[in-house]
LOTOR-746712 format. One record per atom (N, C-alpha, C, CB): x, y, z; residue number from 1. Coordinates in Angstrom, 1 decimal, always signed. Atoms other than C-alpha are relative to their C-alpha. Last residue first. Glycine has a CB too. Layout:
N
@c1->X c2->Y c3->Z num->NUM
...
This chain:
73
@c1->-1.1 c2->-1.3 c3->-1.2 num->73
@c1->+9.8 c2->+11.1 c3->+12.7 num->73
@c1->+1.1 c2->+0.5 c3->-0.9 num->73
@c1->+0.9 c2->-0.9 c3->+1.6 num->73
@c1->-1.0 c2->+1.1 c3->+0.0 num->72
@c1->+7.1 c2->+8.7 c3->+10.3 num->72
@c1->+1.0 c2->+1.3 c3->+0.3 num->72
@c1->+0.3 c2->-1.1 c3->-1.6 num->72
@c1->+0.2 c2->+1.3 c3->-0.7 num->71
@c1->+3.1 c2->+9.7 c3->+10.9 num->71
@c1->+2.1 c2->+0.0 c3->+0.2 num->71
@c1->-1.1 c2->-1.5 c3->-1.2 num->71
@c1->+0.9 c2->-0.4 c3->-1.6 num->70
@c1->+2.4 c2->+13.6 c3->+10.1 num->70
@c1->+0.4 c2->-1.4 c3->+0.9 num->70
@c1->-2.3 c2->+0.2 c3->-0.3 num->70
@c1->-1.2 c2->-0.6 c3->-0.6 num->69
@c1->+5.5 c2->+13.6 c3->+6.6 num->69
@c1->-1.1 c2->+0.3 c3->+1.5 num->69
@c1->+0.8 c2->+1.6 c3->-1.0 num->69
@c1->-1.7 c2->+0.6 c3->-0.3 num->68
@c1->+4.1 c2->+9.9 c3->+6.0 num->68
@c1->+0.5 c2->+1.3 c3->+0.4 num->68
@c1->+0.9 c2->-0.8 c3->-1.5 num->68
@c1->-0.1 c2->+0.6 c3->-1.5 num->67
@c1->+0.5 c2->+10.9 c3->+6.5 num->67
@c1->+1.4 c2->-0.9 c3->+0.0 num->67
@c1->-1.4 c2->-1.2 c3->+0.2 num->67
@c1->+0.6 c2->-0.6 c3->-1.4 num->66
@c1->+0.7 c2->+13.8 c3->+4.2 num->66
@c1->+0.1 c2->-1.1 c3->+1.1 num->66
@c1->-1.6 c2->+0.5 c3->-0.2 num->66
@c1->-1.1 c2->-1.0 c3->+0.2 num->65
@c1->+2.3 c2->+11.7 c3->+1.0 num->65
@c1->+0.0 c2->+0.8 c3->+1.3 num->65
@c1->-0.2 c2->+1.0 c3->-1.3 num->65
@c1->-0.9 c2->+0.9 c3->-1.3 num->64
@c1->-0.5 c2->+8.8 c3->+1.7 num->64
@c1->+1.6 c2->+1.2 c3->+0.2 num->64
@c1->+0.7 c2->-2.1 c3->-0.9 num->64
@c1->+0.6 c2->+0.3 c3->-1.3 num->63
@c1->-2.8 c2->+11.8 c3->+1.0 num->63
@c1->+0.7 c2->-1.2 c3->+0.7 num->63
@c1->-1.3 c2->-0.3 c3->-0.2 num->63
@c1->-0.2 c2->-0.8 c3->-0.6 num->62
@c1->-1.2 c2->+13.3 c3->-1.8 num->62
@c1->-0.6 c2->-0.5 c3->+1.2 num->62
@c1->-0.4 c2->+1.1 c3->-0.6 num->62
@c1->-1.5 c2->-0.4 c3->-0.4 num->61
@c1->-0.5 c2->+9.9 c3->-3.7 num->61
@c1->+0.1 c2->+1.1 c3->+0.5 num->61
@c1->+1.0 c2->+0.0 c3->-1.0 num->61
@c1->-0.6 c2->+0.6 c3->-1.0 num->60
@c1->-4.4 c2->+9.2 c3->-3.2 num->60
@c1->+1.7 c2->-0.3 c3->+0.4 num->60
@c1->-0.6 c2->-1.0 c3->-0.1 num->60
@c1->+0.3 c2->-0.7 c3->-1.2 num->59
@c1->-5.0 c2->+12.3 c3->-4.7 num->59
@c1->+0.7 c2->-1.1 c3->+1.2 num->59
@c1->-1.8 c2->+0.3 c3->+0.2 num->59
@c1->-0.6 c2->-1.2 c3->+0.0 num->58
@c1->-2.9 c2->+12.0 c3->-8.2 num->58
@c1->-0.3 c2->+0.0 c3->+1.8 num->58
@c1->-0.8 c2->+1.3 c3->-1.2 num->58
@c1->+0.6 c2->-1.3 c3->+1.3 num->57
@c1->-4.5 c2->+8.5 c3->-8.6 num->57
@c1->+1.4 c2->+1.0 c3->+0.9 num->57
@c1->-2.5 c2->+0.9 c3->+0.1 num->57
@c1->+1.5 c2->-0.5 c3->-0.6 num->56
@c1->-2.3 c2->+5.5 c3->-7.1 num->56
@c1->+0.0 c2->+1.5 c3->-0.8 num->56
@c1->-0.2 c2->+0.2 c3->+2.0 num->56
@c1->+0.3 c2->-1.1 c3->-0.4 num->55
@c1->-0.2 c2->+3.1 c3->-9.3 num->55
@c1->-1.2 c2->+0.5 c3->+0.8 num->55
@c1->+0.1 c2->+0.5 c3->-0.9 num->55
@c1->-1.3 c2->-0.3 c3->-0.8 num->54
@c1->+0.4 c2->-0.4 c3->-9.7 num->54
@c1->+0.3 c2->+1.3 c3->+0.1 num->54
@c1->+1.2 c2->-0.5 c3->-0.6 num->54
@c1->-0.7 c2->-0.3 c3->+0.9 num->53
@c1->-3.1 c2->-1.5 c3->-9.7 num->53
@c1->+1.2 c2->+0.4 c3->+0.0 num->53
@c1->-0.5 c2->+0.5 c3->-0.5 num->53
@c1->-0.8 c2->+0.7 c3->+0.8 num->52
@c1->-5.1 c2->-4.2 c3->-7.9 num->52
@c1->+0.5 c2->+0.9 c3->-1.2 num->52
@c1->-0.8 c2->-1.3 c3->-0.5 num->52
@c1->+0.5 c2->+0.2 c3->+1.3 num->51
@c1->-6.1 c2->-2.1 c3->-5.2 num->51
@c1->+0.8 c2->-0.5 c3->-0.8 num->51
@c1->-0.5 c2->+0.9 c3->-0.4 num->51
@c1->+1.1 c2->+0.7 c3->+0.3 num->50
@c1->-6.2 c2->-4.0 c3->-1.4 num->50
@c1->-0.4 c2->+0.3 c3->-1.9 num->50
@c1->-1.2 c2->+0.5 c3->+1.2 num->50
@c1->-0.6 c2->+1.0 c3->+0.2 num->49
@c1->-3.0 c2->-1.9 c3->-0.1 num->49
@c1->-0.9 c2->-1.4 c3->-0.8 num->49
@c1->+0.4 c2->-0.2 c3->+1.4 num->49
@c1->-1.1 c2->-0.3 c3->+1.4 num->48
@c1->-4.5 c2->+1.1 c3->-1.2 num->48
@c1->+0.6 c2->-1.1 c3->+0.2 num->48
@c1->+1.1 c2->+1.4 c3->-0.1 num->48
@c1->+0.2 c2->-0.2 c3->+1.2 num->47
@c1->-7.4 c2->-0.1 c3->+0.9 num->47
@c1->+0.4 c2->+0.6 c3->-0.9 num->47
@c1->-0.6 c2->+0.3 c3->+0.0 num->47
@c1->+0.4 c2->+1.3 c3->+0.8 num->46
@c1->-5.9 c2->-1.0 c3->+4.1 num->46
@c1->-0.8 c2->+0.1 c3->-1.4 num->46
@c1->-1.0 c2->-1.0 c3->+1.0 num->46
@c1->-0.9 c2->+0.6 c3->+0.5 num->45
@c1->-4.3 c2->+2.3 c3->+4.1 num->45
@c1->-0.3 c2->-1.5 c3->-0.7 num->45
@c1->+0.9 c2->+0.0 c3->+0.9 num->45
@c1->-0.7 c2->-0.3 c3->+1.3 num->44
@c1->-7.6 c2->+3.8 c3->+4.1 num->44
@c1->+1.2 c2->-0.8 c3->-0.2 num->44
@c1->+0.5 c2->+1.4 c3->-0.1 num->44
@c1->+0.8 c2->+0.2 c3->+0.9 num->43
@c1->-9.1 c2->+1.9 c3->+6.6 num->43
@c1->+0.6 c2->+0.6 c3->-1.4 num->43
@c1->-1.4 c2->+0.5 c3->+0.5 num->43
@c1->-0.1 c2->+1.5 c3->+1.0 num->42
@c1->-6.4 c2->+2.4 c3->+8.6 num->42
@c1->-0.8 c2->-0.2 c3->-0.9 num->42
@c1->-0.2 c2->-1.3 c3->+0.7 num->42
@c1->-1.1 c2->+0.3 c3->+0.3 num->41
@c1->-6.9 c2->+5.9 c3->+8.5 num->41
@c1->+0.7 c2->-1.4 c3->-0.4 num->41
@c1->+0.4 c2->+0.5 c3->+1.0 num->41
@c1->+0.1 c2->-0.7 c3->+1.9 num->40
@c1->-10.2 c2->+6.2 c3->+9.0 num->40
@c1->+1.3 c2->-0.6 c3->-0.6 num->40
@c1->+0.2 c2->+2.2 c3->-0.3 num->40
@c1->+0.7 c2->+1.0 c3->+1.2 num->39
@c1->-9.7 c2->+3.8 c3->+11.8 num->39
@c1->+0.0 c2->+0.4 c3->-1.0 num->39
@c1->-1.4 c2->-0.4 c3->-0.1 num->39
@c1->+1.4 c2->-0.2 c3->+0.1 num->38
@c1->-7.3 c2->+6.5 c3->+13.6 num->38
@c1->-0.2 c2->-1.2 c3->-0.9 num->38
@c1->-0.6 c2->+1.5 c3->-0.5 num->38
@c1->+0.3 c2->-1.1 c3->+0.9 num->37
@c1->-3.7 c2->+5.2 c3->+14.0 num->37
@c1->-1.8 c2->-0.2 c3->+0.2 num->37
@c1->+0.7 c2->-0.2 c3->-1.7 num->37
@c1->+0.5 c2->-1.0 c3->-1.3 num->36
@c1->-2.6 c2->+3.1 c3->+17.4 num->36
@c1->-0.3 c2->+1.5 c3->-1.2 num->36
@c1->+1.7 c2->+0.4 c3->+1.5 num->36
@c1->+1.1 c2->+0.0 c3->-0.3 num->35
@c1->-2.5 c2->+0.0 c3->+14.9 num->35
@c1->-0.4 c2->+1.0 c3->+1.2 num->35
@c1->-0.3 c2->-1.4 c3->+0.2 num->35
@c1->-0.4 c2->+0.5 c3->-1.6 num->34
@c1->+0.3 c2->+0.9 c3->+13.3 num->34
@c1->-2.0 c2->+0.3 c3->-0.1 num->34
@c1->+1.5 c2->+1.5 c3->+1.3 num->34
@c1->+1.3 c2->+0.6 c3->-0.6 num->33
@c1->+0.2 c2->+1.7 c3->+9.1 num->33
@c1->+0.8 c2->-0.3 c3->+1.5 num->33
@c1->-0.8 c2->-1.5 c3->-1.0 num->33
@c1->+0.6 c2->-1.6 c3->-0.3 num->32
@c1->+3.3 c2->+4.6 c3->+8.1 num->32
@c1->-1.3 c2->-0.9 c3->+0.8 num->32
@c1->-0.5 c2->+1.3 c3->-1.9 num->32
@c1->-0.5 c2->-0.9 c3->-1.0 num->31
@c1->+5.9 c2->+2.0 c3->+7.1 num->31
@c1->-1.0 c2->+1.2 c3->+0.6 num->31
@c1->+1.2 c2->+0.7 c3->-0.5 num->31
@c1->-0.2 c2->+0.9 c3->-0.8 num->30
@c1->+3.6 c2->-0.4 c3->+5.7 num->30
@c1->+1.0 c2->+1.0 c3->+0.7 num->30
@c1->+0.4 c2->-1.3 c3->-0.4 num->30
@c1->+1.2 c2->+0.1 c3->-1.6 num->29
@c1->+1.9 c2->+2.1 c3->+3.7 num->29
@c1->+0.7 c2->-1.0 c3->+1.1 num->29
@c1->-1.9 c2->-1.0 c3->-0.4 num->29
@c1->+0.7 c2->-1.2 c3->-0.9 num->28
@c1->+5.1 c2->+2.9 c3->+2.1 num->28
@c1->-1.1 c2->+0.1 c3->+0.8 num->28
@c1->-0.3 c2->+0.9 c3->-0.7 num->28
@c1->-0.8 c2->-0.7 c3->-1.0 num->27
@c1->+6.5 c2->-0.3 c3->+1.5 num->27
@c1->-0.3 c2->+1.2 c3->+1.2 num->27
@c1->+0.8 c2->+0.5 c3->-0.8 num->27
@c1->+0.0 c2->+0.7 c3->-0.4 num->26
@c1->+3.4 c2->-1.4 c3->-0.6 num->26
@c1->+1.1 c2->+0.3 c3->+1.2 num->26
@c1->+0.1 c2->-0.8 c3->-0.9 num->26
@c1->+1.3 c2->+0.1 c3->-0.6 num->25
@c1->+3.6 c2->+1.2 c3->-2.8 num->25
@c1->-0.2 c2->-0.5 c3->+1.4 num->25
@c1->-0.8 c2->-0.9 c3->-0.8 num->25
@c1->-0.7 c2->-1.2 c3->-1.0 num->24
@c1->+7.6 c2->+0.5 c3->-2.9 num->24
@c1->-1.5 c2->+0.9 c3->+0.3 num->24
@c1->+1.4 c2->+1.1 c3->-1.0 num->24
@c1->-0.9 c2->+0.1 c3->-1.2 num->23
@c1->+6.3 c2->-2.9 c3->-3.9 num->23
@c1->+0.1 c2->+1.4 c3->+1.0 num->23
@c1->+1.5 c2->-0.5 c3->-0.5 num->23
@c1->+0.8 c2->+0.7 c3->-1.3 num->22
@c1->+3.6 c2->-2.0 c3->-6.0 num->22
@c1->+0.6 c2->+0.2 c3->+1.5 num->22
@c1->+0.1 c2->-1.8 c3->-0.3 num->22
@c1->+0.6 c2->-1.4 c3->-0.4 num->21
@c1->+5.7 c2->+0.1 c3->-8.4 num->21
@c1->-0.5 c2->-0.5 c3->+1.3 num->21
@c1->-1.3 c2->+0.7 c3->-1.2 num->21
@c1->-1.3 c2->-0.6 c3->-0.8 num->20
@c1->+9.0 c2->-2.7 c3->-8.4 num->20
@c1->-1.2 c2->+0.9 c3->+0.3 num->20
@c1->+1.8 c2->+0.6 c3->-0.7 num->20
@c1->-0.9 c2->+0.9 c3->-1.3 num->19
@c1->+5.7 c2->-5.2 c3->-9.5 num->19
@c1->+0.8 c2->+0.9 c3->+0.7 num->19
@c1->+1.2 c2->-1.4 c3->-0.5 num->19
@c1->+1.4 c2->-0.2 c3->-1.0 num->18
@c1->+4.6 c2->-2.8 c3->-12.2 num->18
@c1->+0.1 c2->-0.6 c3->+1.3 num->18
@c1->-1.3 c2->-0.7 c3->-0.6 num->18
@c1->+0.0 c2->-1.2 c3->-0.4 num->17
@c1->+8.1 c2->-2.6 c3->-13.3 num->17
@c1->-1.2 c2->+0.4 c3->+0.9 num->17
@c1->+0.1 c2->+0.9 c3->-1.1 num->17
@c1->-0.8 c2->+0.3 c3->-1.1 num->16
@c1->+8.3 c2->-6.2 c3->-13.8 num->16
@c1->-0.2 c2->+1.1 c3->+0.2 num->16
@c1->+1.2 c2->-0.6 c3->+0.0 num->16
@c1->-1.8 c2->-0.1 c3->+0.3 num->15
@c1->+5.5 c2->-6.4 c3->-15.8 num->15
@c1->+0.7 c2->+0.0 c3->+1.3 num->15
@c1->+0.6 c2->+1.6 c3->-0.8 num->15
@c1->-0.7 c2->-1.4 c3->-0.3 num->14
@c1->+1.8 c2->-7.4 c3->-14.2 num->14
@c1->+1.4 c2->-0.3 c3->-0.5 num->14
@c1->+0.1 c2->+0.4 c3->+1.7 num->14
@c1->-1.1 c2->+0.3 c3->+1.3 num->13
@c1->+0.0 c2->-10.7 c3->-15.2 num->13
@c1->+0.9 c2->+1.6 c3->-0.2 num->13
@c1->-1.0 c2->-0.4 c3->-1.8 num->13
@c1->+0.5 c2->-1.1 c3->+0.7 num->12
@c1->-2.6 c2->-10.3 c3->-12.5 num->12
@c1->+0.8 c2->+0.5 c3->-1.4 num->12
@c1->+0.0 c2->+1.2 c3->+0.9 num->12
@c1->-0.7 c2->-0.8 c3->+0.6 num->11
@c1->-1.9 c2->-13.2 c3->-11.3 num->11
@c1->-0.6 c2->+0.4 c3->-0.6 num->11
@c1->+0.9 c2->-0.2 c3->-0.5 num->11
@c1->+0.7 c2->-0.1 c3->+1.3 num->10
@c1->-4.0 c2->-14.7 c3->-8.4 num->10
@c1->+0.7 c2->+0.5 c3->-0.8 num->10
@c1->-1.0 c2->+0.6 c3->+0.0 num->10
@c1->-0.3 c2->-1.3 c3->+0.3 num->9
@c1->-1.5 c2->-16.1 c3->-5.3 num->9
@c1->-1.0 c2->+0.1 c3->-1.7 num->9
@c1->+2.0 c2->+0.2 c3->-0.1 num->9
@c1->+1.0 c2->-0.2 c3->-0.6 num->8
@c1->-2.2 c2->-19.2 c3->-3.7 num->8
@c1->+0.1 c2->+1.5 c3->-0.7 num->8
@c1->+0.0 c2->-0.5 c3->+1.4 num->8
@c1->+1.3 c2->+0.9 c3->+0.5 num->7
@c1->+0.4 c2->-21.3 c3->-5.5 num->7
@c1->-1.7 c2->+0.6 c3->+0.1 num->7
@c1->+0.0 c2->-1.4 c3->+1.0 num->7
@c1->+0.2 c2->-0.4 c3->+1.1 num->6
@c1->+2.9 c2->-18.6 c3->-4.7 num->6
@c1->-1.1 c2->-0.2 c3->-0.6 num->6
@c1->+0.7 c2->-0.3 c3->-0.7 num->6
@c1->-0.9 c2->+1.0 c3->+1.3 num->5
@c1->+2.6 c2->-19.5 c3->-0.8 num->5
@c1->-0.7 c2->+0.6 c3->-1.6 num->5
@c1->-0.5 c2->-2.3 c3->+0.3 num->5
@c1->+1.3 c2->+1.1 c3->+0.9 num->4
@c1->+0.8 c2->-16.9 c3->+1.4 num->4
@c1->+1.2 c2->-0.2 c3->-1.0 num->4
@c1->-1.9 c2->+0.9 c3->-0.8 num->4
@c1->-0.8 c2->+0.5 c3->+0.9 num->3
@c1->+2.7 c2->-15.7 c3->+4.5 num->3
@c1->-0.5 c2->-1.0 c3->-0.8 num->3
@c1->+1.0 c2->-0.4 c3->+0.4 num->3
@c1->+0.4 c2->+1.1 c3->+0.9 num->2
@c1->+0.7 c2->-13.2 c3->+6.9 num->2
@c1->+1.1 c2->-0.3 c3->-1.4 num->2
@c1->-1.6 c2->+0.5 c3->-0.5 num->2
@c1->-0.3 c2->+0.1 c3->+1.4 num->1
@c1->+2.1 c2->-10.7 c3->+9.2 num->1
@c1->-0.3 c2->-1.4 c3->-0.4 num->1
@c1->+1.5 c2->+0.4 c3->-0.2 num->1
């Protein structure tokens, strides 16, 4: 885990709600990424973690939706 000071941070001038969406975005791939998952797989997560918006489409909330009830016990 990496710890980047504020200063270093780009703003995207997001509300506060957009921020609480992120986060629990943000939550959820991190409970579900390990590095004993397929690449695809990472590769995907690392790239919902990488888009700058505070939602995902329709599919990519059916697809992290599936690897949380195939990945987390």
């Amino acid at each position: 885990m990496y710890t980047v000071g504020l200063q270093h941070l780009k703003s995207y001038n997001y509300l506060p709600v957009e921020c609480q969406q992120m986060q629990v975005i943000c939550d959820r791939i991190n409970r579900v990424y390990s590095s004993g998952l397929e690449e695809s797989v990472q590769k995907f997560l690392e790239m919902l973690g990488k888009l700058n918006r505070a939602y995902l489409t329709d599919l990519e909330e059916k697809v992290l939706s599936l690897l949380e009830l195939e990945i987390i016990p």
